[in-house]
N, C-alpha and C positions, 0 to 999 in steps of 0.2 A: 542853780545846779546843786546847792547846796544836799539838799535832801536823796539825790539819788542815788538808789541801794548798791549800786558796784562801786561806789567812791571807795577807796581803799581805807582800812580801817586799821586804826595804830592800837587798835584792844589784842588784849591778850597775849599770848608769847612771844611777839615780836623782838623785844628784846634778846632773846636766847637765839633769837639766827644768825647764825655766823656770815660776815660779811661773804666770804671765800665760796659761801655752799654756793651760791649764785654767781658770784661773775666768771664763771668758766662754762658756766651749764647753759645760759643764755643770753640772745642775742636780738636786738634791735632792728628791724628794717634801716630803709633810709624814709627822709622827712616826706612828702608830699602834702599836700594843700589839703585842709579840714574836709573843704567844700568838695572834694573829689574823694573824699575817705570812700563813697559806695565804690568804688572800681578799684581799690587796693585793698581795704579791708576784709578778710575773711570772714566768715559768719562761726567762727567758730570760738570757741574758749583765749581767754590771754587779758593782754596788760599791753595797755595803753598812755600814749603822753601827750601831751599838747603845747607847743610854746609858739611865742611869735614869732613870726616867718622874720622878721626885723626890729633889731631897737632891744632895750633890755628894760626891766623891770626894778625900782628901789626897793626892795627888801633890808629889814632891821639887819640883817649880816649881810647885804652886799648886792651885787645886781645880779640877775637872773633873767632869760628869756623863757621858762618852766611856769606854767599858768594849771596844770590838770594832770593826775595820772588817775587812772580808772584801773579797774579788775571787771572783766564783761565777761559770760558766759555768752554772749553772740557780740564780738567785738563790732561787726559793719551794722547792726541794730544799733551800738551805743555811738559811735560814732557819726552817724547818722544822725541820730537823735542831737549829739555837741552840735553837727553841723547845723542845724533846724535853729537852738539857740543862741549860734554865734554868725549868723547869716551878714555877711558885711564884712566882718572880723579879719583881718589877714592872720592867720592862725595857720600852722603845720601840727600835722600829727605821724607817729610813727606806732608801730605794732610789733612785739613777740615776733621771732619769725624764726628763732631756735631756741628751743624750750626740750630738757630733759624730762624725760615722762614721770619721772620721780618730782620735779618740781613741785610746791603747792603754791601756785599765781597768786593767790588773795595775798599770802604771806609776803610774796616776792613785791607786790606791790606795794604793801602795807611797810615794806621794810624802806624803799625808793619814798618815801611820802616821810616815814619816819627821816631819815638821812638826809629829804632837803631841808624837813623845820629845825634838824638840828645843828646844819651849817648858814640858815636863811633866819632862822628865830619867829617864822610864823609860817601857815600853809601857804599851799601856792595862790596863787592871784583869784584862781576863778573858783575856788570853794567859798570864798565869801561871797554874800548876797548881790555885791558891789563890786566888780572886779574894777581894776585900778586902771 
């Protein structure tokens, strides 16, 4: 999954976002099953996560169940698409479901992705070739 173009991307200004602009302006669904992402997912614009339904992950700074955050411009296409390559996987996913229209998603994402390698000390699980 390495290669795909909505992975959130930690280039550019990221650093200059202030934690604060985001956590008041949006908000998270709740989790449901990857494999059922086509019947919750919107087909529209947002930022996506993915961890395990169970169990937690070793990460160089500590455990985590956080495996995936995406930026989609048709989130139930990208979603879809996780589900196709993670068919088996006990995997939840969750979606944007209040987002200020001034928001910029790729950023907000960019920033969620920045914030766990800087409290985990590497990406999440399923960006590398090999997920754990």
């Amino acid at each position: 999954m390495r290669g795909d173009a909505g992975l959130c991307s930690t280039s550019g200004s990221v650093r200059s976002i202030a934690a604060a602009q985001y956590t008041a302006s949006v908000k998270f669904g709740p989790w449901y099953p990857l494999a059922a992402a086509g019947d919750h997912a919107p087909a529209d614009e947002g930022v996506l996560q993915l961890r395990l339904a169970s169990g937690l992950l070793d990460y160089p700074g500590g455990k985590s169940a956080m495996v995936w955050y995406q930026h989609a411009t048709d989130l139930r296409a990208a979603a879809l698409t996780l589900a196709a390559a993670h068919t088996g996987k006990d995997l939840v996913c969750r979606h944007l479901i209040e987002i200020e229209a001034a928001t910029d998603l790729a950023a907000f994402c960019a920033k969620l992705r920045a914030d766990f390698m800087r409290r985990f000390g590497t990406p999440p699980a399923y960006e590398s070739d090999e997920p754990r």
